[in-house]
N, C-alpha and C positions, 0 to 999 in steps of 0.2 A: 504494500500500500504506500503511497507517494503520500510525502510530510512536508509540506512546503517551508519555505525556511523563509527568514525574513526578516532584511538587514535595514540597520537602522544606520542610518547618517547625518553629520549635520551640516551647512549649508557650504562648509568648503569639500566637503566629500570625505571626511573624515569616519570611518565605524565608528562608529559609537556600542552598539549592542550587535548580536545575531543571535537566531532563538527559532526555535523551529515552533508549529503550530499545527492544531489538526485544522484540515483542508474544512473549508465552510464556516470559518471562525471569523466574526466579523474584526475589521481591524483594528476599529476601534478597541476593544473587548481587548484582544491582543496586547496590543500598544500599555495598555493600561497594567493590566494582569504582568506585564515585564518592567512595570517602574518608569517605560519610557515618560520623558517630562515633554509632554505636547497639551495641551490648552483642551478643554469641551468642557465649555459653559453650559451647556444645554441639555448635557447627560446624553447625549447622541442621538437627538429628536430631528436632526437636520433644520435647525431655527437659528442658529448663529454664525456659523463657518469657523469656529475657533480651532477645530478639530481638521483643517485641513492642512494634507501632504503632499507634495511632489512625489511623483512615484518616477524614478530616474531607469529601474528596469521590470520588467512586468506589466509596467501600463497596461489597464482594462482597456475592453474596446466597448464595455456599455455601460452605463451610469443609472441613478434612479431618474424619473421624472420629480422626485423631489429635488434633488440636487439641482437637477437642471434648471427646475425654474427658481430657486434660490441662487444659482450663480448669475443664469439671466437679467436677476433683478441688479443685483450687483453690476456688472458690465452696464449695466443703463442708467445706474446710478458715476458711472465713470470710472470705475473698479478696474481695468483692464486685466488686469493680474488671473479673473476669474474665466475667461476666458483662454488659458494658458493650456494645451492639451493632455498636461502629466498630473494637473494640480485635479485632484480628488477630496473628499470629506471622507474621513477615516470613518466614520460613523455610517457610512452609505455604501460601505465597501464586503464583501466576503471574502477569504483569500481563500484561492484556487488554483495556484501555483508562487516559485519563488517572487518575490521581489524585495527592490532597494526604495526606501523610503525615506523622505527629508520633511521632519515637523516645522510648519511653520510657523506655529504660535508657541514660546514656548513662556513657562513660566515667569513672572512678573509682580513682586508682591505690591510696585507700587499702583498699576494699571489693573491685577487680579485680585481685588481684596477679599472674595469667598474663596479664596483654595481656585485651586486648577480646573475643576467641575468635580461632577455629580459620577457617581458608579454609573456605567451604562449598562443596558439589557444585554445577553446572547441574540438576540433577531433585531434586525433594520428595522427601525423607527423611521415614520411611518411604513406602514406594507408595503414591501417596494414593488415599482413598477417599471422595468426595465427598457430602455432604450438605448439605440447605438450610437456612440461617441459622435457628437459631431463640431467637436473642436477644434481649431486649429489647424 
């Protein structure tokens, strides 16, 4: 049975962690459960984007429709960032093979004053509904 692995980096590409994971484990969940220090205000409800990663190998090729029109709004609000093809909500993700990931929010006591977020669930918040990437 294939165990997908899954490295964690920070914004110069540095490892930071690697950690294997059973396959279907959403990433957020992951992320969390290995200590990594990435931001989810929202408990992984797809309502904030604090929780989002650059995925630098493994890139998905489909996203939720919640994600989507959450970054949507962002990019029309002048965001461009959100419209980047690697950049995913860890909370919106299930891993299904390896990948390299880069947190982009990360901890902050003066901007974060409740802690990092909330535990999140094992299943995508909200039920997801899947569409093909059409980023970038």
């Amino acid at each position: 049975m294939f165990i997908p692995k899954i490295t964690v980096v920070d914004f110069m590409g540095t490892v930071e962690k690697e950690f294997e994971v059973e396959k279907g484990t959403k990433l957020l969940k992951a992320l969390i459960d290995q200590g990594v220090d990435l931001v989810h205000t929202c408990g992984g409800n797809a309502k904030c984007t604090t929780c989002r990663v650059n995925i630098d190998v493994g890139t998905p090729t489909k996203e939720t429709v919640a994600q989507k029109e959450l970054f949507t709004k962002r990019v029309s609000w002048g965001l461009p960032q959100f419209s980047a093809p690697r950049m995913f909500l860890s909370c919106q993700l299930l891993v299904e093979h390896d990948m390299e990931v880069s947190p982009m929010e990360r901890y902050n006591s003066i901007i974060h004053d409740d802690g990092v977020g909330k535990d999140t669930s094992d299943e995508i918040t909200p039920d997801p509904a899947w569409v093909d990437l059409e980023r970038g």
